[in-house]
C-alpha positions as CSV (number, residue, x, y, z in Angstrom):
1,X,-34.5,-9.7,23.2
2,X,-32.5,-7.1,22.0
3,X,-33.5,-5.0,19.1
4,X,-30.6,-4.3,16.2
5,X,-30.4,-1.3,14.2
6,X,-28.1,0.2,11.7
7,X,-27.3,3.7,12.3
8,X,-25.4,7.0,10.9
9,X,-23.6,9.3,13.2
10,X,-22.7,12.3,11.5
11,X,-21.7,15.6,13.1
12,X,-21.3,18.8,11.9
13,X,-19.8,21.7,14.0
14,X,-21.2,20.2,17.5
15,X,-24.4,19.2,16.2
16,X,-25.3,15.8,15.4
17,X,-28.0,14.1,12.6
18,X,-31.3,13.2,14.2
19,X,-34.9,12.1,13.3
20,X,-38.2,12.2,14.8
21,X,-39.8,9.0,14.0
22,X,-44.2,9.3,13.7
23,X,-44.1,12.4,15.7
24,X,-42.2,10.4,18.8
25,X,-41.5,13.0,21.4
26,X,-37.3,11.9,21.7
27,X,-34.7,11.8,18.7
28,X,-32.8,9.0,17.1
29,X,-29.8,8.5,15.1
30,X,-31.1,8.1,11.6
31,X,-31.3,4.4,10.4
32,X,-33.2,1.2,11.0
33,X,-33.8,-2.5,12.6
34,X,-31.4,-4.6,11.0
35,X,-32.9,-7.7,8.8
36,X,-32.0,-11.3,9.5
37,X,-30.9,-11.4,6.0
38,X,-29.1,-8.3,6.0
39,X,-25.6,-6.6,6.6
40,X,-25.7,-3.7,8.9
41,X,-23.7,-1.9,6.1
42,X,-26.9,-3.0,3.9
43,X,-29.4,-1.9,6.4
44,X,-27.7,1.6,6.7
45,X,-27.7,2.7,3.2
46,X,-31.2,0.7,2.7
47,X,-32.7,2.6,5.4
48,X,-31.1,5.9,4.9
49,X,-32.6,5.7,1.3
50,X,-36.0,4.8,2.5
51,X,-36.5,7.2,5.3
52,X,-34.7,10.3,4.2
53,X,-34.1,10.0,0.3
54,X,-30.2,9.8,1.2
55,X,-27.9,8.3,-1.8
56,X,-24.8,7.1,0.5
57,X,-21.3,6.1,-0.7
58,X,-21.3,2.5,-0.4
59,X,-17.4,2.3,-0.5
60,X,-16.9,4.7,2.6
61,X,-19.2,3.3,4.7
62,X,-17.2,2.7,7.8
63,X,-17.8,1.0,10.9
64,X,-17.7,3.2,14.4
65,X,-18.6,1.3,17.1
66,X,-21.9,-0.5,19.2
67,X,-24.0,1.4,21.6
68,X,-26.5,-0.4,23.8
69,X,-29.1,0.8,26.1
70,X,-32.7,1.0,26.9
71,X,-35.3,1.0,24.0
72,X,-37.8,3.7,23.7
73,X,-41.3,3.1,23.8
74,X,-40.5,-0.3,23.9
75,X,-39.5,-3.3,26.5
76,X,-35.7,-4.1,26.7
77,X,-32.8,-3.0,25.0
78,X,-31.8,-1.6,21.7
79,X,-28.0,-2.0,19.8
80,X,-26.8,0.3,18.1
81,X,-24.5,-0.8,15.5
82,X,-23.2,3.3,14.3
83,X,-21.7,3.7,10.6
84,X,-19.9,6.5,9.3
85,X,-20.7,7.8,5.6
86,X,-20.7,10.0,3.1
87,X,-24.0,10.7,1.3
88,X,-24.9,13.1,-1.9
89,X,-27.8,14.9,-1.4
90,X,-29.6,16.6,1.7
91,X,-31.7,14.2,3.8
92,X,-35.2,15.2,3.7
93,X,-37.6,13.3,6.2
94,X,-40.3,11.0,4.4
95,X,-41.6,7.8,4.8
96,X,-42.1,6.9,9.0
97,X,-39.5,9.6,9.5
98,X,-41.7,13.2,10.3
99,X,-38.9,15.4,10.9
100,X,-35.2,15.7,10.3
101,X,-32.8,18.0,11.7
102,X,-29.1,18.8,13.4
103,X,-29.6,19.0,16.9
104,X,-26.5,20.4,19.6
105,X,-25.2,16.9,21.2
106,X,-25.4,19.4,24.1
107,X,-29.3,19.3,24.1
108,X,-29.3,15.0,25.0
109,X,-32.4,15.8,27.1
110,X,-34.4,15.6,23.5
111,X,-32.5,12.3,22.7
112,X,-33.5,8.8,22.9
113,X,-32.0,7.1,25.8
114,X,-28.9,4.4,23.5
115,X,-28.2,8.0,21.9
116,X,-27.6,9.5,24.7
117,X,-25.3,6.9,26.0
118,X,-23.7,7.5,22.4
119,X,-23.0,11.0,22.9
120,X,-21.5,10.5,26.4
121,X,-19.2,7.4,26.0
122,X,-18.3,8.3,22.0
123,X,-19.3,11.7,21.0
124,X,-18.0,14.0,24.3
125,X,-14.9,12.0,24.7
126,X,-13.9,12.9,20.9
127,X,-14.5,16.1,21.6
128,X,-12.0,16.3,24.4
């Protein structure tokens, strides 16, 4: 079974938008499992609200692309289904979320293992 979740990249200057999730030792792309009776697009600003206090743009939520690979802490797979958006405020980690920060896409050792497949199939060919 594969597990779906709805997630933002942003970047800024190199650096990307993580969170540590209960104190986990790897970082993920902020977001969340997707609902059977949800949208992705739903999920994302849903979650983004829930876990860092983030008030996103509905109307420029925009579709990226999927990312699949190995779940962490977790048997099988994980699919990321990555959103970009604009957002109002700062995030500010709360709920299940323990710390948020931007971290250099450089520094994928710290990653979670579908994020770093994100940053080298999506992220470093951009940047090329």
């Amino acid at each position: 079974m594969i597990l779906r979740c709805a997630c933002l990249v942003a970047t800024r200057e190199d650096r990307l938008l993580l969170v540590r999730v209960r104190d986990n030792e790897l970082w993920y792309l902020p977001g969340g499992k997707i609902e059977p009776s949800e949208l992705p697009q739903e999920t994302l600003i849903r979650e983004l609200f829930e876990e860092l206090g983030m008030v996103v743009d509905a109307e420029s939520v925009r579709r990226l692309y999927s990312v699949r690979g190995p779940a962490y802490g977790r048997a099988g797979d994980v699919e990321l289904v990555c959103f970009a958006a604009r957002w109002e405020n700062d995030p500010l980690a709360r709920g299940e979320v323990s710390e948020v920060a931007w971290i250099p896409t450089t520094e994928v050792g710290r990653f979670a293992p579908a994020v770093r497949t994100l940053c080298r199939t999506y992220l470093r060919r951009a940047a090329v």
